[in-house]
mmCIF file of the N, C-alpha and C atoms, coordinates in Angstrom:
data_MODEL
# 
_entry.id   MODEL 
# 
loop_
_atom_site.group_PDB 
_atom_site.id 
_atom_site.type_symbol 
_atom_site.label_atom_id 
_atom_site.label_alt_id 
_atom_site.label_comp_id 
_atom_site.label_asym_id 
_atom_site.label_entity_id 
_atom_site.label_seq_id 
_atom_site.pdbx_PDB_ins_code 
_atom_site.Cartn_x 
_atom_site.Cartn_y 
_atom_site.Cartn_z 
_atom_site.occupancy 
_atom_site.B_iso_or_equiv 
_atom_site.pdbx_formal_charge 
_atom_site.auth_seq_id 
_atom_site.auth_comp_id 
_atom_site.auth_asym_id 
_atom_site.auth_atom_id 
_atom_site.pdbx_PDB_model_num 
ATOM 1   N N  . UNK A 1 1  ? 46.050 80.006 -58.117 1.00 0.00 ? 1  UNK A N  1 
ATOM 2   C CA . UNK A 1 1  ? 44.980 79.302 -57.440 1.00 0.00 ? 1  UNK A CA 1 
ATOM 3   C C  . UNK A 1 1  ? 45.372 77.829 -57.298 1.00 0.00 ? 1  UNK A C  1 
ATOM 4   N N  . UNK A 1 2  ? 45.247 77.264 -56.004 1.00 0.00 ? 2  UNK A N  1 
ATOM 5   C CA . UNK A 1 2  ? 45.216 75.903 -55.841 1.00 0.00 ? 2  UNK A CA 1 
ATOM 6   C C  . UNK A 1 2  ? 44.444 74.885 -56.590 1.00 0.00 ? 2  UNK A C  1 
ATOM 7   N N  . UNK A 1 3  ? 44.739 73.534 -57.142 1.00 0.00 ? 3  UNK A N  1 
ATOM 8   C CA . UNK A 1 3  ? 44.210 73.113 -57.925 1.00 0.00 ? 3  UNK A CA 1 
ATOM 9   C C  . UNK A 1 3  ? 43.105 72.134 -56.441 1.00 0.00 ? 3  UNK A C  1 
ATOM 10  N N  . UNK A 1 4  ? 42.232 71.780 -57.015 1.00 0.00 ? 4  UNK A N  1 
ATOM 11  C CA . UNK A 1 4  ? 41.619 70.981 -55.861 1.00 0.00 ? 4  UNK A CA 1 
ATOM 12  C C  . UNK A 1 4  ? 41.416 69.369 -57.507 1.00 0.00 ? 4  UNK A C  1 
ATOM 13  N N  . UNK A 1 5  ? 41.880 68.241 -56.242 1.00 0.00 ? 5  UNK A N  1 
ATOM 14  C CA . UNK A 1 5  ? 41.501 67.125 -56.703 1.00 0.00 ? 5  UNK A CA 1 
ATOM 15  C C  . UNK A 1 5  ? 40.544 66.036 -56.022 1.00 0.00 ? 5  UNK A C  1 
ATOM 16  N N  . UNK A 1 6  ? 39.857 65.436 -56.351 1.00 0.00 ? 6  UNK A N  1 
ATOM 17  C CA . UNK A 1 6  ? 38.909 64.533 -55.934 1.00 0.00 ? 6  UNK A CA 1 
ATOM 18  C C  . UNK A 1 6  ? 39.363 63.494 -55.827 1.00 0.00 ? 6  UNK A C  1 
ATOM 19  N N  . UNK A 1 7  ? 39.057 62.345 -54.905 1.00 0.00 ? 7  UNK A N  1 
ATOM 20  C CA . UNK A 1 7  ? 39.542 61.218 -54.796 1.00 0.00 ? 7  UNK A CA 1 
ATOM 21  C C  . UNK A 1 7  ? 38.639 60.392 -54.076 1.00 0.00 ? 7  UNK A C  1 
ATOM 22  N N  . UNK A 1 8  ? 38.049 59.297 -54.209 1.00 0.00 ? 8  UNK A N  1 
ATOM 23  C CA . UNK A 1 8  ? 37.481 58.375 -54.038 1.00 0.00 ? 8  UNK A CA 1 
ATOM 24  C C  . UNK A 1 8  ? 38.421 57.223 -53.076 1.00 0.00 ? 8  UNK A C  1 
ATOM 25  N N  . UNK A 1 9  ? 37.659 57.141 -51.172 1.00 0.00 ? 9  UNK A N  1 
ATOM 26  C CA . UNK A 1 9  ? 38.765 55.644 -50.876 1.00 0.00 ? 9  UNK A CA 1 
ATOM 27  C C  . UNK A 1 9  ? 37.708 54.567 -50.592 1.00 0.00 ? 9  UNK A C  1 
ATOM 28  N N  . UNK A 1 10 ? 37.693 53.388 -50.572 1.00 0.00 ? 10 UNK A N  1 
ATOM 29  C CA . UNK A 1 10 ? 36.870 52.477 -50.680 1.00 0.00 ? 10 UNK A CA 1 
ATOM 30  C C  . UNK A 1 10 ? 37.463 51.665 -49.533 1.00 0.00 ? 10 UNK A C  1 
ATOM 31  N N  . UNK A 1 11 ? 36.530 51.219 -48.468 1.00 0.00 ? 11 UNK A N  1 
ATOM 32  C CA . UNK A 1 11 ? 36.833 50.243 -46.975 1.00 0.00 ? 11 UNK A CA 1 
ATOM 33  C C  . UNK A 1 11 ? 35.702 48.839 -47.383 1.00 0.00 ? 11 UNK A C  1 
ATOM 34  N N  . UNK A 1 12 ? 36.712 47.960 -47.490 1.00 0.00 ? 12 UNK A N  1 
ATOM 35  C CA . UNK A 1 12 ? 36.045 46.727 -48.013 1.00 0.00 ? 12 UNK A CA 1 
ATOM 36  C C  . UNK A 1 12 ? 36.777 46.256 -46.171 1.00 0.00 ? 12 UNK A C  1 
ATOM 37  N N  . UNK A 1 13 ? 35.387 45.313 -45.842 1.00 0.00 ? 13 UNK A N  1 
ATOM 38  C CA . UNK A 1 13 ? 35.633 45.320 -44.158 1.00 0.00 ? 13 UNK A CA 1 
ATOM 39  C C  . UNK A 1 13 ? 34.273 43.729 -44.105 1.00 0.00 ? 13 UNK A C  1 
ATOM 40  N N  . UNK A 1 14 ? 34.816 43.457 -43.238 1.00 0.00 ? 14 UNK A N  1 
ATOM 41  C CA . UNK A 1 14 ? 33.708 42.320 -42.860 1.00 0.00 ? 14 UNK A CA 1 
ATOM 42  C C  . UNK A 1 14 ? 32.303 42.502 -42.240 1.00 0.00 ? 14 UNK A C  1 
ATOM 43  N N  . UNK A 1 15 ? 32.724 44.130 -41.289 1.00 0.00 ? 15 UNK A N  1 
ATOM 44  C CA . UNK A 1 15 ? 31.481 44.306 -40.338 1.00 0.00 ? 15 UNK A CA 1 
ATOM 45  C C  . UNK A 1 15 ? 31.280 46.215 -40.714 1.00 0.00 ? 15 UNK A C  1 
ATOM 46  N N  . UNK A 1 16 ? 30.563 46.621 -42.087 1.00 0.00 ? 16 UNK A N  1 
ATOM 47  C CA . UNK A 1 16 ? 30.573 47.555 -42.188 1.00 0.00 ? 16 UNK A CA 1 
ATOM 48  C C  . UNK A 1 16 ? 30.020 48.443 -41.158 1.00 0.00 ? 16 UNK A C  1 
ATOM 49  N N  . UNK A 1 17 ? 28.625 47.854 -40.699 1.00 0.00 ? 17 UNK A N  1 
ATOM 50  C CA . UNK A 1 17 ? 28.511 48.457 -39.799 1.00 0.00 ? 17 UNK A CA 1 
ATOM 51  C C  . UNK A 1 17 ? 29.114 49.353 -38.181 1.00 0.00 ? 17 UNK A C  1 
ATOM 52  N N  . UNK A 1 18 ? 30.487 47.821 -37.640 1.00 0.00 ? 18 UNK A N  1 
ATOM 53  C CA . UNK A 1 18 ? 31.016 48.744 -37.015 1.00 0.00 ? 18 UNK A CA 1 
ATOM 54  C C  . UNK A 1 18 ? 32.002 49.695 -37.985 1.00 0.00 ? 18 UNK A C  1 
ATOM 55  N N  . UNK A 1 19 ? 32.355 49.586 -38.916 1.00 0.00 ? 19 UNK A N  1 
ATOM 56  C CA . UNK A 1 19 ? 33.484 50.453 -39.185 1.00 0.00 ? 19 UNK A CA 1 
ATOM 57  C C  . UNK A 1 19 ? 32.375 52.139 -39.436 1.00 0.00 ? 19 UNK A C  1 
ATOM 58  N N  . UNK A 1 20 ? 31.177 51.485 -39.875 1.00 0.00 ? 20 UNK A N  1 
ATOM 59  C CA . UNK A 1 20 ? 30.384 53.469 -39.423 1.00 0.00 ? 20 UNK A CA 1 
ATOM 60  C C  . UNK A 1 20 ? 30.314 53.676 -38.250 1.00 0.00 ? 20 UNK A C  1 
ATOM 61  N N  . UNK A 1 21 ? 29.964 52.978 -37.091 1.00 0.00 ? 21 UNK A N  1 
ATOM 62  C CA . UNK A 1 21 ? 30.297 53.497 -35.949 1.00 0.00 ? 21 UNK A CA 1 
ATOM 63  C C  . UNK A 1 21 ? 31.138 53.893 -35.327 1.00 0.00 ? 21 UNK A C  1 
ATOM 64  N N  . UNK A 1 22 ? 32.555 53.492 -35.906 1.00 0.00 ? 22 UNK A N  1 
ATOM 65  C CA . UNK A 1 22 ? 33.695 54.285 -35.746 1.00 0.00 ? 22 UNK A CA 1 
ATOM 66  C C  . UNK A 1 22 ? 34.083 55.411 -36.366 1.00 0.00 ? 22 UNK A C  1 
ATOM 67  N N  . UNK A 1 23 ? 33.966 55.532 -37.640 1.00 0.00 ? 23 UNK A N  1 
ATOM 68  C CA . UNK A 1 23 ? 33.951 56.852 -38.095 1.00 0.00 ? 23 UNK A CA 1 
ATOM 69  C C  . UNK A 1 23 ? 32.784 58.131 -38.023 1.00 0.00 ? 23 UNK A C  1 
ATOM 70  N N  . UNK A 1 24 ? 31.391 57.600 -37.386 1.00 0.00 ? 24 UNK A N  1 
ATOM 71  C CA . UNK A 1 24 ? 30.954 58.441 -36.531 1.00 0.00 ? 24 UNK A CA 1 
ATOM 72  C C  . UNK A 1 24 ? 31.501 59.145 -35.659 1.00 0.00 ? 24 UNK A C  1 
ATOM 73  N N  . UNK A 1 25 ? 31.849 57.882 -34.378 1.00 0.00 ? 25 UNK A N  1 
ATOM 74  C CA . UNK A 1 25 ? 32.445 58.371 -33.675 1.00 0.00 ? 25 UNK A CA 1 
ATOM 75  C C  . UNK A 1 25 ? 33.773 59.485 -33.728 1.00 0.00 ? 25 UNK A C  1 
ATOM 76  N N  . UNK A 1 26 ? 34.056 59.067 -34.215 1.00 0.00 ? 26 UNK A N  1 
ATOM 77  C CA . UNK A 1 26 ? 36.207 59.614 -34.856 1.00 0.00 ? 26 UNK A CA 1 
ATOM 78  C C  . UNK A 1 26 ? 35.148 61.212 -35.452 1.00 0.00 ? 26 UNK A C  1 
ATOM 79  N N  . UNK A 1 27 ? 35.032 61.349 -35.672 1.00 0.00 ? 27 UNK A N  1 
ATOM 80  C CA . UNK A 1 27 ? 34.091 62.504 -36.867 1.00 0.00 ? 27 UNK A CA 1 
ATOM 81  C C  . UNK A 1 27 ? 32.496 63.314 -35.957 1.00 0.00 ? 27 UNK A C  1 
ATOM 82  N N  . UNK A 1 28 ? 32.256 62.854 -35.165 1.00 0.00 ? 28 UNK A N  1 
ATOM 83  C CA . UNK A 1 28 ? 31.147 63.547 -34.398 1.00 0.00 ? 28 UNK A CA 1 
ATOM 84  C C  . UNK A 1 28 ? 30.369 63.502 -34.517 1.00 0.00 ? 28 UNK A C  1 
ATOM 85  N N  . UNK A 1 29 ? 29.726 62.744 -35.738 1.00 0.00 ? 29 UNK A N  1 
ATOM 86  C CA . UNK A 1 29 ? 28.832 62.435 -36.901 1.00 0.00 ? 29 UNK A CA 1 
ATOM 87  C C  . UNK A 1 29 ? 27.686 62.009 -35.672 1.00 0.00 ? 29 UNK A C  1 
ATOM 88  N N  . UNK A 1 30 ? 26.232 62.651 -35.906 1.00 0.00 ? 30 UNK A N  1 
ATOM 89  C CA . UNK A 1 30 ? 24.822 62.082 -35.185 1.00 0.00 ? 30 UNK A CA 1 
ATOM 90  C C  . UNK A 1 30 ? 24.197 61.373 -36.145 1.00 0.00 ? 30 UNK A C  1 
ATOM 91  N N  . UNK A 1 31 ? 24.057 60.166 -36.417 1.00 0.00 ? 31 UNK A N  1 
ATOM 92  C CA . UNK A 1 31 ? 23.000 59.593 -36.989 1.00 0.00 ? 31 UNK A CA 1 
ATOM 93  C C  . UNK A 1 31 ? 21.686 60.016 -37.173 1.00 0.00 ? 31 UNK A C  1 
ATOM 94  N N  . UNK A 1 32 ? 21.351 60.576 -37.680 1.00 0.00 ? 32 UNK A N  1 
ATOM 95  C CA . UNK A 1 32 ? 19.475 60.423 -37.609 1.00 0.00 ? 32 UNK A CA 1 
ATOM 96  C C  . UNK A 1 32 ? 18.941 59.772 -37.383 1.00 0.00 ? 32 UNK A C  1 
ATOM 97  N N  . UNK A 1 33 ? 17.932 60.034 -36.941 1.00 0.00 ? 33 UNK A N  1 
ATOM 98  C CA . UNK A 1 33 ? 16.233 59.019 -36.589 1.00 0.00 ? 33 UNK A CA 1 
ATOM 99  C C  . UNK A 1 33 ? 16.155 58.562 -38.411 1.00 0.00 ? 33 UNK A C  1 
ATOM 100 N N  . UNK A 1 34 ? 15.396 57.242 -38.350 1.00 0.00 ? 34 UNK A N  1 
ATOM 101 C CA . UNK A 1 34 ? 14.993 56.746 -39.701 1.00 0.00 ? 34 UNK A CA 1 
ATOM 102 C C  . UNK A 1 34 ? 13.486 57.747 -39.621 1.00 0.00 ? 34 UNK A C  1 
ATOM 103 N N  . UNK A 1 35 ? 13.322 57.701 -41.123 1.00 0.00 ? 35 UNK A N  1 
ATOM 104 C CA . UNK A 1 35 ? 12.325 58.459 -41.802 1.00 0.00 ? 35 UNK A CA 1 
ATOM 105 C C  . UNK A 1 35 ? 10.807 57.982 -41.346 1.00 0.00 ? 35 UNK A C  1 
ATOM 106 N N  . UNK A 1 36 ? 9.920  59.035 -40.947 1.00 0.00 ? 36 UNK A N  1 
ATOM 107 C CA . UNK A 1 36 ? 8.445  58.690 -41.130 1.00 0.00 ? 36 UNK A CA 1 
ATOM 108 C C  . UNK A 1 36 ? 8.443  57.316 -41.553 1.00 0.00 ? 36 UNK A C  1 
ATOM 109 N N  . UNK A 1 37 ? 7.816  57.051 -40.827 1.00 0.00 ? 37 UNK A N  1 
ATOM 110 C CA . UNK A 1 37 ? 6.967  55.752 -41.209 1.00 0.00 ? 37 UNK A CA 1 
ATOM 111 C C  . UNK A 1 37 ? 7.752  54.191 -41.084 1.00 0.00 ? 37 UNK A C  1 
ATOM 112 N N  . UNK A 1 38 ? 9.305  54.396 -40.821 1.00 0.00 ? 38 UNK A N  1 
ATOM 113 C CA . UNK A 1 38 ? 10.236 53.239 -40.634 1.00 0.00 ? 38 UNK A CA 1 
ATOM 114 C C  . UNK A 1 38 ? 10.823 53.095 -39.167 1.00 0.00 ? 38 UNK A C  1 
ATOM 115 N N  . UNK A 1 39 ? 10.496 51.764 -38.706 1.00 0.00 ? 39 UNK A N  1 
ATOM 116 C CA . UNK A 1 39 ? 11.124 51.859 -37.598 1.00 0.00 ? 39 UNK A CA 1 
ATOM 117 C C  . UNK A 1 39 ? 12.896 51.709 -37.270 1.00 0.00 ? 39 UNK A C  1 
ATOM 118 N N  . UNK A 1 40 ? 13.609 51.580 -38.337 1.00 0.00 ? 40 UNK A N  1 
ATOM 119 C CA . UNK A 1 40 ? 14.885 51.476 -38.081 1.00 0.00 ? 40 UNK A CA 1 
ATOM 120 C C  . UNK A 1 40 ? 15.217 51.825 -39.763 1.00 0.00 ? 40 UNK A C  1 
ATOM 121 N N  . UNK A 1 41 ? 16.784 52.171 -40.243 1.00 0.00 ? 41 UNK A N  1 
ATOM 122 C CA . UNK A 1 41 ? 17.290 52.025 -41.371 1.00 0.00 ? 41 UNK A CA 1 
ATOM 123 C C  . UNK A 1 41 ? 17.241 50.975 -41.803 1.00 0.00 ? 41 UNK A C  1 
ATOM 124 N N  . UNK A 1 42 ? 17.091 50.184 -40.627 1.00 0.00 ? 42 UNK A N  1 
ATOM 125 C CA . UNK A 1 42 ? 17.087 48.548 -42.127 1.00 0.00 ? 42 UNK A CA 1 
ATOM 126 C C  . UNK A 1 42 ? 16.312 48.200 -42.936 1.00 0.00 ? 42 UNK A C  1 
ATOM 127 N N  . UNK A 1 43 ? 15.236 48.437 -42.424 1.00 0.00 ? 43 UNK A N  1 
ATOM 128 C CA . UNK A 1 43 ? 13.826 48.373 -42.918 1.00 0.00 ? 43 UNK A CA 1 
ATOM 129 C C  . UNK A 1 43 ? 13.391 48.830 -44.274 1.00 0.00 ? 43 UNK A C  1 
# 
């Protein structure tokens, strides 16, 4: 049996935000709507 290992990579970046919109993108990834009652994630 193959061993499986875990690994942790960490992106220290100036503008995190675009770097999730790129790996959305790159990855296919849909964001969700923010939750009941919030009008955006920042919030």
């Amino acid at each position: 049996m193959t061993t499986v290992r875990k690994f942790q990579v960490t992106f220290d970046c100036a503008d995190p935000e675009r770097v999730a919109r790129f790996w959305c993108e790159v990855l296919g990834y849909v964001v969700p709507p923010p939750p009941a009652g919030f009008g955006s994630w920042e919030e």
